[in-house]
N, C-alpha and C positions, 0 to 999 in steps of 0.2 A: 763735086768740089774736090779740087788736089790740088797738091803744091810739088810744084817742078824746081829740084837743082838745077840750076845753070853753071858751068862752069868758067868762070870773065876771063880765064884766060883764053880758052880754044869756043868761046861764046855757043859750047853744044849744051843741050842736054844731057844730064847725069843721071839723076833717077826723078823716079813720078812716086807720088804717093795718095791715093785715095783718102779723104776726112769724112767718116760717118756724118752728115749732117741733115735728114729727113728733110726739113725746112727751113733750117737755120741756116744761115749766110755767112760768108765773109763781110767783114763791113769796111767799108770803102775807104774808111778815114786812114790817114797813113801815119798816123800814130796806132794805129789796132793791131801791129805786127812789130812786134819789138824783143830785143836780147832778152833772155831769163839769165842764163849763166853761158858758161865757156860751151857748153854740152847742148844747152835748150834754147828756146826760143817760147815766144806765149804769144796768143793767137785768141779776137776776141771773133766769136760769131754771133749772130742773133737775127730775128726771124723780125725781121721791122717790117714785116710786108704785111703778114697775115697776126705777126703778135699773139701768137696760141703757143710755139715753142719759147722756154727762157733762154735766155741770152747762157753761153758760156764764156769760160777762159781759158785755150788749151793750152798745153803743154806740149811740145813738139821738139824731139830727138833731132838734132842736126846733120847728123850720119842715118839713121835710117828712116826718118820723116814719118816713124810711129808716135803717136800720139802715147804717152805717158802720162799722162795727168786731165782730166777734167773738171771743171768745177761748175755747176752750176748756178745762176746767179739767182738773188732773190727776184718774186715776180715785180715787175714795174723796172725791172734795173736795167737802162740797157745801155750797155759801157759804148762810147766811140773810141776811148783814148784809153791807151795803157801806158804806165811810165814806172819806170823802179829806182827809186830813191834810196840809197843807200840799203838795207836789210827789208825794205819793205816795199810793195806792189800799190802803185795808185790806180786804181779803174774810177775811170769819169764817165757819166750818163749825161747825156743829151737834156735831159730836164733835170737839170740841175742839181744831182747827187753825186758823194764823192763817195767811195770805199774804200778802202785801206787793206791792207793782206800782208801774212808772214809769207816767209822765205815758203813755207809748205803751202800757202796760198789759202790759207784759214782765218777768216775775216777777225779784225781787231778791233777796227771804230768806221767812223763815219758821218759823216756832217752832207747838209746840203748850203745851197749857194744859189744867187741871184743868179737865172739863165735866161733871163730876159721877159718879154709879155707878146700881146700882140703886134707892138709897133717896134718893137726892139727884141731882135735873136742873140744866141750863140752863135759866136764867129770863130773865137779860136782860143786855145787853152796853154800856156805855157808854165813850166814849172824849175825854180829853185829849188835849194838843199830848203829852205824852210818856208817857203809862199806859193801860193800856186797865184796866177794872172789870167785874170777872166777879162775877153774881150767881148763886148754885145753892142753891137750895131743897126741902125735905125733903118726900115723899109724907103725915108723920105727922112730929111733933116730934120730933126725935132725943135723945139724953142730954144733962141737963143743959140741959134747957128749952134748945135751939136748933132754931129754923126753919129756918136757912141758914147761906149768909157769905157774904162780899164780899173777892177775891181783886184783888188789882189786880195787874200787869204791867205790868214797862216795855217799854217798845214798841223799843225797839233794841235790847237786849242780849237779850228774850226770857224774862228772870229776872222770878221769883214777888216779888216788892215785901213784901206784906202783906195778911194775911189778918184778916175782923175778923167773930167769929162774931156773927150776929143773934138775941139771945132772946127770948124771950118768956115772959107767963106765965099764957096760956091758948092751948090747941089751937089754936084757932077765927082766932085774930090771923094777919095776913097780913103780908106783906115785900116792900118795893118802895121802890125807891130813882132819885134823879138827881140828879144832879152840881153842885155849887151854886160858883160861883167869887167868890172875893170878888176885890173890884178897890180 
């Protein structure tokens, strides 16, 4: 597993860097790779194949693509999404846990959240300075001509905010959503 600089202006190669990873993965979600600071970058991996390694959160040097930080996660946790909200690190799991992190990446709280059942998944996860927005969508339309809904949470207290079902009025219509702010 490495992670290759490119450099977008002359579109070469810069440097290669090797990530110790036994059988831990990069994970494909493209919220799993996102800023830490001016310096770093954080990087989720996890072994969702064989699920015998825990998931981590790396830390990764942007000039020498060493790895600086690890963090192990608890078992059952295994993040898609990373997001940094002001002073503090949001790691999301695919079943429906949130986790919280200081600036040093040292767990603070943590709530879980409606990620769906068997007829309705996790579809896509988007986040405010204070809510986060759970989207979960139906294999087949459900009653009452609904594809989904969109759950939001507040992000401190952990409480269900609002729920807003998505319908439709044919099968075939799809559901997808992002966060629009007015100013």
């Amino acid at each position: 597993m490495s992670i290759i600089s490119i450099n977008p202006k002359t579109n070469k190669q810069e440097k290669k860097a090797s990530i110790p990873n036994k059988t831990v993965y990069f994970t494909d979600a493209k919220d799993a790779f996102q800023t830490f600071d001016k310096r770093t970058f954080m990087l989720i991996i996890n072994d969702n194949v064989n699920e015998k390694e825990a998931s981590k959160i790396l830390l990764i040097d942007k000039e020498t693509l060493k790895t600086k930080k690890e963090v192990i996660m608890e078992n059952g946790f295994i993040p898609t999404k990373l997001k940094r909200i002001n002073d503090e690190i949001v790691a999301v799991s695919y079943n429906g846990k949130v986790s919280f992190f200081d600036e040093n990446l040292n767990k603070k709280k943590s709530f879980e959240f409606y990620a769906g059942n068997n007829e309705m998944l996790l579809n896509d996860i988007k986040f405010d300075d204070s809510n986060m927005y759970v989207l979960i969508k139906g294999f087949d339309m459900q009653k009452e001509n609904v594809l989904g809904e969109i759950t939001s949470y507040d992000l401190k207290s952990g409480k269900k905010v609002n729920t807003t079902p998505l319908k439709a009025k044919k099968e075939w219509e799809i559901a997808r959503f992002e966060l629009l702010h007015n100013e």
